[in-house]
N, C-alpha and C positions, 0 to 999 in steps of 0.2 A: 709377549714376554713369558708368559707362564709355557708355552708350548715351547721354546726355548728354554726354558729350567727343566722341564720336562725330561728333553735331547739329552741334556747334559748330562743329570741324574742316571738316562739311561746308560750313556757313553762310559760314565765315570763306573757303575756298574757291571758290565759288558767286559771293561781292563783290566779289572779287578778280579771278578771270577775267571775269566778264562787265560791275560795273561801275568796276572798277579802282579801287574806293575804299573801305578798309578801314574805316575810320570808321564807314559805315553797317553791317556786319558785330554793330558795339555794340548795334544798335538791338534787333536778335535775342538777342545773346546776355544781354542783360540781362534782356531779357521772357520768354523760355523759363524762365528758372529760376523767376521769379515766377508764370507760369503755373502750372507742378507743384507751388511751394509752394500755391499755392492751393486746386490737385485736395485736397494733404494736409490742407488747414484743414477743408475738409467733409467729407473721410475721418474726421478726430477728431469732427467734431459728430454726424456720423451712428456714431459707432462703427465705423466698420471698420477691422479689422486690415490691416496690410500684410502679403501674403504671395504668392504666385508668381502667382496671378489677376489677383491688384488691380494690383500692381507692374506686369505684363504688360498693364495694360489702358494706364496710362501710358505703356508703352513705344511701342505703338502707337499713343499719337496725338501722340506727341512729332513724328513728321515732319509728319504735318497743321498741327501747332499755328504752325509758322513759316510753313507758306505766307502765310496773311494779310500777317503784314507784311513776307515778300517781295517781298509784288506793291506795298503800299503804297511800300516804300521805289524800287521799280523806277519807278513812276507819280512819285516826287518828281524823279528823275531827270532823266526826260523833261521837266517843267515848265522846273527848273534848264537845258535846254540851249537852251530858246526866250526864258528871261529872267535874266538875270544874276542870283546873290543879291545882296543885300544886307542891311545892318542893319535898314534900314529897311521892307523887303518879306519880311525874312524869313518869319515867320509867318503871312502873306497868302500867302505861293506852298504853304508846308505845308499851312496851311488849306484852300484853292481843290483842290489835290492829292487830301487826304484828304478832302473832302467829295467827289468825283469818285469815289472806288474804294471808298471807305468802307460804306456801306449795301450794293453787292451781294456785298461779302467779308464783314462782319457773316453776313447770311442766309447765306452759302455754307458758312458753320463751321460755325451752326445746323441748317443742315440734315445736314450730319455728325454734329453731337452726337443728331441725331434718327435717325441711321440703325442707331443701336443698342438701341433701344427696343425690338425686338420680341425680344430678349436677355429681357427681362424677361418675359417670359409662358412662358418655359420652369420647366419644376417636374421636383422628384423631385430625381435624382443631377445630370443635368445643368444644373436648374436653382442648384445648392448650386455647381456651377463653376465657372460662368459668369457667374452676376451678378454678386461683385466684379469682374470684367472690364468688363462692361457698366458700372458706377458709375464708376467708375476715368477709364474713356475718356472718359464723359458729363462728371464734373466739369471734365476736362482741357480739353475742348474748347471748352465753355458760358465757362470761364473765358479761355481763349484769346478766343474769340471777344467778348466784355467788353473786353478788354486791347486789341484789334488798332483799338478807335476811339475808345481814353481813353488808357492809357499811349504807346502807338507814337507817334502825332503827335507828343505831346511829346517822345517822344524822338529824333524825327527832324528837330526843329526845334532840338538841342543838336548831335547829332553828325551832319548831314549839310550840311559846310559843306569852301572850300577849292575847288579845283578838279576840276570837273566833266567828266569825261569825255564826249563824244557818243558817240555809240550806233553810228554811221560809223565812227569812228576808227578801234573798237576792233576786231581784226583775226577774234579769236573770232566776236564776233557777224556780221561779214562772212562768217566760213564759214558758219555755221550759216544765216544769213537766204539765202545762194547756195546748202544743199542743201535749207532748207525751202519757199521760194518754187515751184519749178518743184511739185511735190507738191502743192502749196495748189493752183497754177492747173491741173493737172490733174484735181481732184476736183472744183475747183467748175464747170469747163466739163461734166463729165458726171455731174449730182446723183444724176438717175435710175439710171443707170449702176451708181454707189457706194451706194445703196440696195438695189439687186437685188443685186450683191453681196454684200454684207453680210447677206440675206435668207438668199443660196445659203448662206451661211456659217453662220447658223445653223441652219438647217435638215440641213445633214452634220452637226452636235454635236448635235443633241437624241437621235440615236439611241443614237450610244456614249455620251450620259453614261445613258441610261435603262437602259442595261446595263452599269453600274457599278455592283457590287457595294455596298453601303453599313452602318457600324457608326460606332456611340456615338463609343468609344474604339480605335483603330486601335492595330496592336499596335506596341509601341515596345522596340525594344534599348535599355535603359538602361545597360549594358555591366557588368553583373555578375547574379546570378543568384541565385537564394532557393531553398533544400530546406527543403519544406516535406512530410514525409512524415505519417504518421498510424498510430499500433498499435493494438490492442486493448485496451479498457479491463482495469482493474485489475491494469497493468503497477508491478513493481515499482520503488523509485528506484534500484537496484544495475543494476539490467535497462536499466533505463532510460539512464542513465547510459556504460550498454557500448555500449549499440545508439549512442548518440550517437559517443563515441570510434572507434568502428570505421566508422562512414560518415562524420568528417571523415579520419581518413586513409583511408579509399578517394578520397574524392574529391580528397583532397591529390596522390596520386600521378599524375593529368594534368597535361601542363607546360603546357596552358595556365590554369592554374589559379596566382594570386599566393599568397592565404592565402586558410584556413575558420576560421570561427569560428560556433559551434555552441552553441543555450541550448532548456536542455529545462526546464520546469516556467513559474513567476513569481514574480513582486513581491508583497506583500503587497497587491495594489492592484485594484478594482474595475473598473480601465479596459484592465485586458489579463489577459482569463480566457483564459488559456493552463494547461489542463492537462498533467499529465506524459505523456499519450498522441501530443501534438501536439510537433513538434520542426523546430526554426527554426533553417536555417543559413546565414547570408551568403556568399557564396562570390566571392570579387573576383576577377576575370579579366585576366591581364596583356593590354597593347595587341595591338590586333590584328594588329601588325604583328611580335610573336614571336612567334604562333601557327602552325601545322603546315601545311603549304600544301591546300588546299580543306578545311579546316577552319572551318564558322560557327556560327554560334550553336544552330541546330538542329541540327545533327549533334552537335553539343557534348552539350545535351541529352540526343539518343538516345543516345550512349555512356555518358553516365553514370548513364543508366536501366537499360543492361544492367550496369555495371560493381556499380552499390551493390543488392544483390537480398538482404532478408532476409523470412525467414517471419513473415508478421505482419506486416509494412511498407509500406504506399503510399504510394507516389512520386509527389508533387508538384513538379518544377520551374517554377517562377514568378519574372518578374519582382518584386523589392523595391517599389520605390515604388506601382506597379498593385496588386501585392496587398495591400497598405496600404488604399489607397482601396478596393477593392471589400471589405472586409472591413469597413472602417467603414461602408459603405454599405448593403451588404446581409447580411453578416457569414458571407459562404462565401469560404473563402479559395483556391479555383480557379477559373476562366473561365466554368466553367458549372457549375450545382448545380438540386436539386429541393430545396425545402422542405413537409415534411410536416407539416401540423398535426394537432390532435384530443386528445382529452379524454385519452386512456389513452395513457400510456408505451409499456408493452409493445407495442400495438398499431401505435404509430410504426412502434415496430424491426424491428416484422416487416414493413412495407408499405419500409421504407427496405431489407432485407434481400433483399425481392423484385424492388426497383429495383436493386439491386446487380446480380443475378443478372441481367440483362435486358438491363442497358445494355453488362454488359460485350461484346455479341458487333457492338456498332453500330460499325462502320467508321467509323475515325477516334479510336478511342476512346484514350487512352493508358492511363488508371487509373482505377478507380472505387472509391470508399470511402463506404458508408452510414455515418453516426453511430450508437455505440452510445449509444441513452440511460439504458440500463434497466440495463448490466450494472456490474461493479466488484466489489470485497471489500468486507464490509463485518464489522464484529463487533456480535452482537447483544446487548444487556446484560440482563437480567432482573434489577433489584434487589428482594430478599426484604425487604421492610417487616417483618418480624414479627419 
């Protein structure tokens, strides 16, 4: 909603300076809302949820989606200051207009709503991320673009009426036309010129972008912080329970730290196997702006890597919402993991045991924690039948 008052704000602004006539303003802000509802009517037939993807694909093509009939209501404009309206000519000068701009704004959309197509040939994690984005945008725009040569006219033929400004008069477009003109005649007197240019230009960027580092998921300060440590199996719940208490107040006593709140074990529920070995603590961060001066988010980190130190305990600090996703995704809840497969238990443990021992000496390393799978308490029952 807010990114739609946004539109509007800007639309209603946009009519206003350039063609001093509010009225036409209507013509947008009506068709925008009908536009998105529409994305939403195929979002329901095809099933999709709305959720930070999908929503976000809307978001992004809410500014596309009014071009069309900006340019259409700009082009009625210009007609209106070579022929007076009338009742009687009204919809001959709308018509004659939008037949005029109509067909290469149509394909102009289209070829938008086409430029996300190849969105959809991604698989895996970031295929699961991104296509409601890609749906999203495609409906908004395919719909837009539908709108800008069936609804628009019409409704440019109600509210674009009254007195019409020229396009001279108005003292904006006089600046803008006196600094964009000279620009226009210098580039078209030297084509070649602005070619070779433009050449040189990209020709310096191919280097540094080919030595730009590149990842999936770029890391993101989401401005609070996940402890996400790990013990050894066949911890008890009194044990458990302590080791909890005693690492949220260590990490309570940093001031930049608002509250912890700490959940060791689970639900009775199949969709969050969280054992009592694995311990999950939100920890919210006041603004950045109490915090202690060159104090940031990594060094935050490292202190409270040295600060919370027990035997038996590997420290994970993670992002909330990232470790989320990569845990649903591929079900390691740090940045980077090995998965061991094969027939025997035991045999995991020892190859994960030796991975352990290995990685810890590799530069850069912070923690390393194999899975135990094989170990625990267990009581054995022999019942005597006889």
């Amino acid at each position: 909603y807010e990114k739609l008052l946004e539109e509007f704000i800007v639309v209603v602004l946009i009519c206003a300076l350039f063609l001093f006539h509010f009225r036409s303003s209507l013509v947008i802000i009506i068709s925008l809302p009908i536009g998105i509802l529409g994305a939403f009517v195929i979002m329901y037939l095809q099933g999709l949820n709305a959720n930070i993807m999908s929503l976000g694909g809307i978001a992004i093509a809410i500014g596309a989606m009014v071009d069309g009939a900006i340019v259409m209501i700009e082009n009625v404009h210009k007609h209106l200051e070579r022929t007076p309206l009338t009742r009687e000519n009204r919809w001959q000068i709308i018509g004659e207009a939008s037949a005029e701009v109509g067909p290469p704004l149509f394909f102009s959309l289209l070829i938008i709503t086409l430029s996300f197509l190849p969105v959809f040939t991604l698989e895996a994690q970031e295929g699961k991320m991104f296509t409601p984005l890609a749906y999203t945008k495609t409906y908004a725009m395919a719909v837009a673009a539908g709108l800008s040569i069936t609804l628009v006219p019409v409704l440019m033929g109600y509210f674009i009426r009254g007195k019409i400004l020229p396009e001279h008069k108005n003292p904006l477009n006089r600046l803008v036309t006196w600094l964009y003109m000279p620009a226009i005649k210098t580039v078209l007197d030297g084509p070649k010129t602005m070619i070779f240019i433009a050449l040189i230009i990209l020709a310096i960027g191919l280097w540094p972008a080919s030595k730009i580092g590149s990842e999936f998921m770029p890391p993101l300060d989401e401005g609070d912080l996940m402890y996400m440590p790990t013990t050894y199996p066949g911890i008890s719940i009194g044990k458990a329970r302590e080791l909890l208490q005693q690492t949220d107040k260590l990490i309570k006593t940093l001031p930049e730290v608002e509250s912890v709140f700490g959940k060791i074990g689970r639900a009775d529920s199949a969709t969050d196997p969280a054992p009592l070995t694995m311990i999950e603590t939100l920890i919210r961060l006041k603004p950045k702006s109490e915090w202690r001066p060159d104090v940031t988010t990594d060094s935050l980190r490292a202190e409270l890597d040295s600060l919370v130190k027990f035997p038996g305990l590997t420290n994970a600090w993670v992002m909330p919402i990232k470790t989320r996703i990569d845990m649903l995704a591929t079900g390691i809840k740090t940045p980077v993991g090995i998965k061991v497969a094969g027939p025997e238990l035991s045999e995991i443990e020892t190859i994960g045991k030796q991975l352990e021992t290995i990685l810890k000496d590799i530069p850069g390393t912070a923690s390393v924690y194999s899975e135990r799978v094989a170990g625990g308490r267990y009581i054995r029952t022999d019942i005597d039948r006889d």
